[in-house]
C-alpha positions as CSV (number, residue, x, y, z in Angstrom):
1,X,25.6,-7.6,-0.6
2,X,22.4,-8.2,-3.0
3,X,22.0,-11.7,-1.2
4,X,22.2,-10.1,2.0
5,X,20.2,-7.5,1.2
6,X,17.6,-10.1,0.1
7,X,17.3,-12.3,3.2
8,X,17.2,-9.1,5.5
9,X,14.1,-8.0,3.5
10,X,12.4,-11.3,3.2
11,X,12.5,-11.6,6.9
12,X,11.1,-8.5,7.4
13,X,8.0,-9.4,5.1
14,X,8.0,-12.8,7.1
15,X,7.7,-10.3,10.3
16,X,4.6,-8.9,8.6
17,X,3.0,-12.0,7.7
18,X,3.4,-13.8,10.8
19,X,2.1,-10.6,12.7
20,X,-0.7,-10.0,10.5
21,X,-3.3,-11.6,12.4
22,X,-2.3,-10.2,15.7
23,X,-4.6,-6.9,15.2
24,X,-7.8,-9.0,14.1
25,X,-7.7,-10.5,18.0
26,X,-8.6,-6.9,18.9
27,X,-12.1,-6.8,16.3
28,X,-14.9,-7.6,19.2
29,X,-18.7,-8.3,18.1
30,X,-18.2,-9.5,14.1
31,X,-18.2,-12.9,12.7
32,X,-14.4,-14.0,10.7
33,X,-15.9,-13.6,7.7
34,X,-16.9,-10.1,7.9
35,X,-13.6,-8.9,9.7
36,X,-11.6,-11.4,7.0
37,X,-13.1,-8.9,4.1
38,X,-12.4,-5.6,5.8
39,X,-9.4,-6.5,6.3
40,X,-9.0,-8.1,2.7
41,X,-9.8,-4.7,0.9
42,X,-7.1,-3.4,2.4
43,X,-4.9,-6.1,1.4
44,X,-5.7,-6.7,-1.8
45,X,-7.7,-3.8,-3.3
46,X,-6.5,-0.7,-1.4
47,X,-3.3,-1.1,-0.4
48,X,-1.2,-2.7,-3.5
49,X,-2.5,0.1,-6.0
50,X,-1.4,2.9,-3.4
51,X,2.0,1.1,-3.1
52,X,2.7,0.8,-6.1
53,X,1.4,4.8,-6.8
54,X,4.2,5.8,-4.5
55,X,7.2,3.3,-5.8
56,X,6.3,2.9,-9.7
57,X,3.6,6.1,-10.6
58,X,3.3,4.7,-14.3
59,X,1.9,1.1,-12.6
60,X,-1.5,2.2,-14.6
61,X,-0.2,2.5,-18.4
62,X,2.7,-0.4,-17.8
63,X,-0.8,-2.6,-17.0
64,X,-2.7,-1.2,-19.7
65,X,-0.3,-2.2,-22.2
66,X,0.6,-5.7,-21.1
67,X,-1.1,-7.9,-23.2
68,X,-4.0,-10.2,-22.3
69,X,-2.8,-13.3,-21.9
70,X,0.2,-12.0,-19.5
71,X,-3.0,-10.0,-17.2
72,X,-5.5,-13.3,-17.1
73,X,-2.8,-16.5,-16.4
74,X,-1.7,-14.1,-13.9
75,X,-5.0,-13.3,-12.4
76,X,-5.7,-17.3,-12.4
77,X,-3.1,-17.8,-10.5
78,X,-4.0,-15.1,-7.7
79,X,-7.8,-17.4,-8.1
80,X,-5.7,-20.5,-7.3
81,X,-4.1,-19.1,-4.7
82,X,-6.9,-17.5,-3.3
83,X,-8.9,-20.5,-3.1
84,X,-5.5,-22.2,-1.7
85,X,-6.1,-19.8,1.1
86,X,-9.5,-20.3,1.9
87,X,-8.9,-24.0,1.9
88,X,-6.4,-23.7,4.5
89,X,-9.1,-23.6,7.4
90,X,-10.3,-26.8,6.8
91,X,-6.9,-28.3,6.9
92,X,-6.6,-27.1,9.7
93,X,-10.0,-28.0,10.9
94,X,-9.1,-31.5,10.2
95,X,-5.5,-31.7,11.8
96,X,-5.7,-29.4,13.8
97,X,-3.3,-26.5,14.2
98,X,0.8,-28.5,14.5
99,X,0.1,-30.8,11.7
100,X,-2.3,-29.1,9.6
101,X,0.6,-26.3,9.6
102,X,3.0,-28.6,8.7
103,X,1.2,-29.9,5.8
104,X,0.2,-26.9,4.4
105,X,3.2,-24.9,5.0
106,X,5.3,-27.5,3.8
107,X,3.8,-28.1,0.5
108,X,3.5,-24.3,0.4
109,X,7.5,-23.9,0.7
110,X,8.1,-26.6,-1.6
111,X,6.2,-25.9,-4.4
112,X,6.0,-22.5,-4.6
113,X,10.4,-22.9,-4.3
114,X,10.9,-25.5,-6.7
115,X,7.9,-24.5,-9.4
116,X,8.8,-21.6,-11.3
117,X,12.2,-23.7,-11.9
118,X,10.5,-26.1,-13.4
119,X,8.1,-23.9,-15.2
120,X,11.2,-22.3,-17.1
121,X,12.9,-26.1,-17.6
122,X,9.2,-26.4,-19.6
123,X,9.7,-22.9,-20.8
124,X,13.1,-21.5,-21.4
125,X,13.5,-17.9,-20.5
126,X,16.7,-15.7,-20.8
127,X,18.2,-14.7,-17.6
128,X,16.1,-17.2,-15.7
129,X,16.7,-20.4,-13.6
130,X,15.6,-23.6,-14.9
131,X,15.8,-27.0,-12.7
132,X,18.2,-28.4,-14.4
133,X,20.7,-25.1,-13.7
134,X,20.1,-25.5,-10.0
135,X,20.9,-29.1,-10.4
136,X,24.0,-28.5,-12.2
137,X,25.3,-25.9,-10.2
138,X,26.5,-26.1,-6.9
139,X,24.8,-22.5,-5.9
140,X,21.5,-24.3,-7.0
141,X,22.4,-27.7,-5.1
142,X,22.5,-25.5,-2.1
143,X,19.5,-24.4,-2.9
144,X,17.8,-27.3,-2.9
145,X,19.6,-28.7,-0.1
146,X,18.0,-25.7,2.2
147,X,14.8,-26.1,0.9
148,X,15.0,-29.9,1.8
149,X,16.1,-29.0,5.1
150,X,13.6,-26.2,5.7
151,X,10.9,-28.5,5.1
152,X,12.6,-31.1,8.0
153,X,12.8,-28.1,10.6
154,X,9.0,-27.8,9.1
155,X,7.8,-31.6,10.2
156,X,9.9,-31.1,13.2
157,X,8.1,-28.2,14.3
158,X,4.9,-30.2,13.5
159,X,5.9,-33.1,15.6
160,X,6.3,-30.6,18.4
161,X,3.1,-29.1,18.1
162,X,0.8,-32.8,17.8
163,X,3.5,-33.7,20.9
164,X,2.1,-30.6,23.3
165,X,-1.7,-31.5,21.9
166,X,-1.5,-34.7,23.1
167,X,0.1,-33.6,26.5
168,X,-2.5,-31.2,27.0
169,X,-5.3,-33.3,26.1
170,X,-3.8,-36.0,28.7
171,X,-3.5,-33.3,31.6
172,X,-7.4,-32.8,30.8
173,X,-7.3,-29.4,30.2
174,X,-9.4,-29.5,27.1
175,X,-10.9,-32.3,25.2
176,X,-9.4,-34.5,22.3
177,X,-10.6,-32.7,18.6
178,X,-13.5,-34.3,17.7
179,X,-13.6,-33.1,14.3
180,X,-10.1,-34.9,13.3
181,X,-10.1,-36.5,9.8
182,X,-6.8,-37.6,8.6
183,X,-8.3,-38.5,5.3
184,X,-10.5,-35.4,5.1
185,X,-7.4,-33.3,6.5
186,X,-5.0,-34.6,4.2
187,X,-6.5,-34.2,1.1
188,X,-7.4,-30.5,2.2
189,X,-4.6,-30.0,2.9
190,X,-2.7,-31.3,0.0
191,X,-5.3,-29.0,-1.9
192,X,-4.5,-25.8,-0.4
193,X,-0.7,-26.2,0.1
194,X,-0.2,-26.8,-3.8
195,X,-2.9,-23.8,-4.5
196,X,-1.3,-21.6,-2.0
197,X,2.2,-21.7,-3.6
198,X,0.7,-20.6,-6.9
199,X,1.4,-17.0,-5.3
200,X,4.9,-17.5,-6.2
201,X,3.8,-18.7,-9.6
202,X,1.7,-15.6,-10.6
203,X,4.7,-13.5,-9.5
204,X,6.9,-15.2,-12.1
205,X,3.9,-15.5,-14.7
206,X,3.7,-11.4,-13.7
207,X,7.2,-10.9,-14.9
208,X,6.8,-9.1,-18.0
209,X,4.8,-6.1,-16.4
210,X,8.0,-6.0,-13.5
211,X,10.4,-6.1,-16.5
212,X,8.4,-3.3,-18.0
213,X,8.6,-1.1,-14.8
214,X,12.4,-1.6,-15.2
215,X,12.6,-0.9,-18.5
216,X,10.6,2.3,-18.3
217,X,13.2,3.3,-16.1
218,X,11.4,2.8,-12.2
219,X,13.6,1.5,-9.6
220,X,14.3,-2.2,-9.8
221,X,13.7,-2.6,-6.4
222,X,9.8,-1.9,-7.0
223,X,9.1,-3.8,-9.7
224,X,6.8,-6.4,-8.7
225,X,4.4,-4.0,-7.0
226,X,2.9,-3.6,-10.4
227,X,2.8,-7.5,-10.5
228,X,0.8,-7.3,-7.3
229,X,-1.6,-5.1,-8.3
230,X,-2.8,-7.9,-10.7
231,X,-2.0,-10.5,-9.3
232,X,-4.3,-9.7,-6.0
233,X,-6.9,-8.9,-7.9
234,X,-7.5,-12.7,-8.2
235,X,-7.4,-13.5,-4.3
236,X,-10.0,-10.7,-3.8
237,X,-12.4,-12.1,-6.2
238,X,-12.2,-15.7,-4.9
239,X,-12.2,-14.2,-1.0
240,X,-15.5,-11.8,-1.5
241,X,-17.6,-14.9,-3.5
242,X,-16.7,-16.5,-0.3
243,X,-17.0,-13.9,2.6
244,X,-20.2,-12.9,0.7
245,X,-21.9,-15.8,0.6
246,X,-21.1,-16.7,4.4
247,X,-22.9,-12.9,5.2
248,X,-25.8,-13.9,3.8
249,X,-25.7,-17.7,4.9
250,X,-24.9,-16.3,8.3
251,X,-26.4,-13.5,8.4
252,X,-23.8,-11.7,9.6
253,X,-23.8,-8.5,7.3
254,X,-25.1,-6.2,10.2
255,X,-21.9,-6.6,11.6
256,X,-20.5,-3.6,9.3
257,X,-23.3,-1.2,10.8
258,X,-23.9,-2.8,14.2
259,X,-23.0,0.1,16.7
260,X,-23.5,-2.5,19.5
261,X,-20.0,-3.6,18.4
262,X,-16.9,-1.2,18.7
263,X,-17.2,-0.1,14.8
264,X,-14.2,2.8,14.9
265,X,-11.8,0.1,16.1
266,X,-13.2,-3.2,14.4
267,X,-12.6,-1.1,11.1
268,X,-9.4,0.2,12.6
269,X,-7.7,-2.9,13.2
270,X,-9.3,-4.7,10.3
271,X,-7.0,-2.4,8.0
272,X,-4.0,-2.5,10.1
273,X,-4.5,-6.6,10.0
274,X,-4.6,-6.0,5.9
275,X,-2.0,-3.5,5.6
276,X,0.1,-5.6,7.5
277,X,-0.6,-8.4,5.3
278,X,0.3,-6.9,2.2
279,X,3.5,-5.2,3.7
280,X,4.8,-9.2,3.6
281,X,4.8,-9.0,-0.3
282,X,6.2,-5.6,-0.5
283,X,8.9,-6.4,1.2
284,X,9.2,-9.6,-0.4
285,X,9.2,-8.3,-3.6
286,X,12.2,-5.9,-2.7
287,X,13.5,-9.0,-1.4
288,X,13.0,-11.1,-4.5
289,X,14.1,-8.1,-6.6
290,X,17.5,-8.8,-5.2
291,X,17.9,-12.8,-4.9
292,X,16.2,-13.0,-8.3
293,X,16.1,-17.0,-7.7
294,X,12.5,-18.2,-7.2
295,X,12.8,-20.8,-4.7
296,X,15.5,-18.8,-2.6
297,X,12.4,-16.1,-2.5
298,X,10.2,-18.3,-1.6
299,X,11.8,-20.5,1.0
300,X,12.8,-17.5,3.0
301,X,9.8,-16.2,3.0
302,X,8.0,-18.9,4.3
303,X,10.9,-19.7,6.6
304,X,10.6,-16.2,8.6
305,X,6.4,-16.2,8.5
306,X,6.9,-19.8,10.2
307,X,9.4,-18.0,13.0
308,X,7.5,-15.4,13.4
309,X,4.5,-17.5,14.0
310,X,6.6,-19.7,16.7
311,X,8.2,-16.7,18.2
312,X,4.3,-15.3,18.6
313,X,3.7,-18.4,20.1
314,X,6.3,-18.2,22.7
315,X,4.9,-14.7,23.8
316,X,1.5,-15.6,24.1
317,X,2.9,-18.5,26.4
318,X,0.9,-21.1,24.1
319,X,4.3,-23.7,25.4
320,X,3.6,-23.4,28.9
321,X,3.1,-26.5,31.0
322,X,4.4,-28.8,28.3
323,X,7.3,-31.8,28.8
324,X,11.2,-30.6,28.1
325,X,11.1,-33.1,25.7
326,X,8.5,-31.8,23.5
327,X,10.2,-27.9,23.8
328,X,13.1,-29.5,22.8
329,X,11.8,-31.0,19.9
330,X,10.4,-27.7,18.9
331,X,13.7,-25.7,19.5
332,X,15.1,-28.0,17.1
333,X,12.7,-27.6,14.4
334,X,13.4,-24.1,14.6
335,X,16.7,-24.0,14.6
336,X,16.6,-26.7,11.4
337,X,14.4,-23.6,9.7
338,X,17.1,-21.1,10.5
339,X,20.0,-23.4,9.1
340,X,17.8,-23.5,6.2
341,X,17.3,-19.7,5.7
342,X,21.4,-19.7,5.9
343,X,21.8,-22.5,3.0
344,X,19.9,-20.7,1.3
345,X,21.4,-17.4,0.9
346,X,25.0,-18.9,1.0
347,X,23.5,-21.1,-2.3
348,X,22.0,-18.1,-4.0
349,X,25.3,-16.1,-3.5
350,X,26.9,-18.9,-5.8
């Protein structure tokens, strides 16, 4: 039931994160960068703290007392990530959008699976799972297996997506990318798919405050919202150096006080974009809170946001006109990451 339970709620926060960006094609008049912040203080500054108010009310004194080393390596890793994310435009910049997805995603899934394994091979915890248990257990093989085939439905779906670029560009409805760098775009995008899975590494480095919760007797369920609540603080730093810095560049700061623009709604779906974004990682956390296995976690996760994504795709009719070769490649990438999500769970309930 606890497994079940688990891949229910990651797909829900997969839901979330593949929606996210939905609302922030409503924002009219303001540059990324300023709509990206709005819509980051929601996500990272407003919304964790309030979530974790309502699920674990002693989230302030279990932080206070964690000690120091616990609050910065996990606050580094929300940096890393951070910058992981930021990083991810120009991958896809370079690649464009089927393979630079691919890449990134891919090296997201595995590392941020197969990393706090390996973390506690390095480090032995109690009641944690090293490498070498998933290798020596046929609950972990399966594991492994489904992450291995997750990241095949992964290249598959990639393969789709540089097939209906290249049919597209040959029908002439839009011109080839003239910014494509493979060398540029892969070393990008090796940058922020490592970076991006360290996410998944602050929330294991986060552990001891989510024990803590448990321990001062909040429901298990909730326990890495008090995680979050560090661990975000992190991507909002490395996000508003950034955002900030492309304002001024840009000079795009009116944007916040332009009443040119549609200011009630740009703010208004700016926060919905963010709230949605964090409601991934609440959910996951619920989600994680029941698997308690890392890479099972992880791998769902980034299974359902890459559905999502897809199904997203399907509505905004981005397939349309392309060969029944290429949708048939992409069906079967798909349907690779849904054997996946099922190897997984089935592993994790061994």
């Amino acid at each position: 039931m606890n497994a079940l339970l688990g891949v229910i709620f990651h797909s829900i926060g997969g839901f979330a994160s593949g929606s996210f960006y939905m609302p922030f094609n409503k924002v009219k008049g303001w540059a990324w960068e300023s709509y990206w912040i709005i819509g980051g203080l929601f996500s990272w500054l407003i919304v964790p703290p309030l979530a974790a108010w309502l699920t674990v009310p002693g989230f302030a004194e279990i932080i206070a007392a964690t000690s120091g080393p616990i609050i910065s390596i996990t606050i580094l890793m929300g940096l890393l990530w951070g910058i992981g994310g930021l990083t991810y435009g120009l991958g896809v910049r370079y690649l464009g959008m089927s393979l630079g997805n691919s890449v990134i995603l891919g090296l997201c899934s595995a590392f941020g699976a197969l990393v706090p394994s390996i973390y506690y091979t390095i480090n032995p915890t109690p009641g944690k799972v090293s490498f070498t248990d998933m290798l020596g257990h046929t609950g972990g093989q399966l594991v492994l297996i489904g992450v291995a085939v997750a990241l095949a439905g992964i290249a598959i779906s990639g393969k789709a997506g540089m097939m209906k670029e290249k049919e597209i560009a040959g029908n002439g409805t839009r011109t080839a990318d003239k910014e494509f760098s493979i060398v540029k775009g892969l070393i990008i995008a090796v940058i922020s798919g490592v970076l991006s899975s360290f996410f998944n590494f602050g929330i294991e480095a986060g552990k001891p405050m989510a024990q803590a919760a448990v321990a001062a007797g909040f429901n298990p369920l909730f326990q890495n919202n008090v995680t979050f609540v560090v661990l975000l603080w992190g991507g909002l730093t490395t996000n508003l150096i950034w955002t900030t810095i492309l304002n001024l560049k840009n000079r795009t700061y009116g944007n916040f006080v332009d009443k040119a623009t549609p200011l009630f709604n740009n703010y208004l779906f700016s926060a919905l974009a963010g709230t949605l974004w964090f409601t991934q990682f609440f959910f996951y956390g619920m989600g994680e809170s029941k698997l308690g296995n890392g890479a099972s976690s992880w791998i769902l996760h980034m299974s359902t946001i890459i559905l999502t994504a897809n199904m997203w795709g399907l509505y905004r009719r981005e397939w349309k006109g392309v060969s029944s070769r290429t949708i048939r490649t992409f069906v079967i990438g798909i349907v690779a990451i849904l054997l996946s999500v099922f190897i997984v769970g089935i592993g994790n309930s061994l």
